[in-house]
C-alpha positions, 0 to 999 in steps of 0.5 A, a space after each residue: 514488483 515482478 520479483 515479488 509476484 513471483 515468489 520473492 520474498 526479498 522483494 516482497 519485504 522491500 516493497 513493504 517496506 518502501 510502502 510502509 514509508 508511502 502510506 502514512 504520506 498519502 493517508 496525510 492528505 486526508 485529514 485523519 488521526 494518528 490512530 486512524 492512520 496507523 489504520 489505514 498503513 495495516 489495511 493498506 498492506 494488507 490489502 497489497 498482499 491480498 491484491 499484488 497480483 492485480 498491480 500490472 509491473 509494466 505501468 508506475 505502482 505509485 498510482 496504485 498504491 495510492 489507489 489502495 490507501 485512499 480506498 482504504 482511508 475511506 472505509 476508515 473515516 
């Protein structure tokens, strides 16, 4: 994540990447449809490139990616 938020686009696409195979799981908790899902993967990345500064490296990023989806998923239903 340090790499990424500091300019690494290597980083950056492999963070994306791995995220990409985290959201559909997470959003798969709250009951949506395919489409709604595909959804909330796109706004969900979005938002990580808008907000990437804000996840602190030194604690898991797993939360708050999580957090980023489920806030995502909501707007979407």
């Amino acid at each position: 994540m340090r790499q990424s938020q500091r300019g690494c686009q290597q980083s950056y696409r492999q963070i994306l990447t791995e995220f990409s195979a985290w959201i559909p799981i997470i959003a798969s908790e709250q009951s949506l449809s395919d489409q709604q899902t595909d959804e909330i993967v796109t706004e969900t990345l979005m938002a990580v490139h808008r907000k990437i500064g804000s996840c602190n490296p030194n604690r898991p990023i797993l939360p708050w990616l999580m957090a980023l989806a489920i806030y995502k998923g909501d707007q979407v239903k």
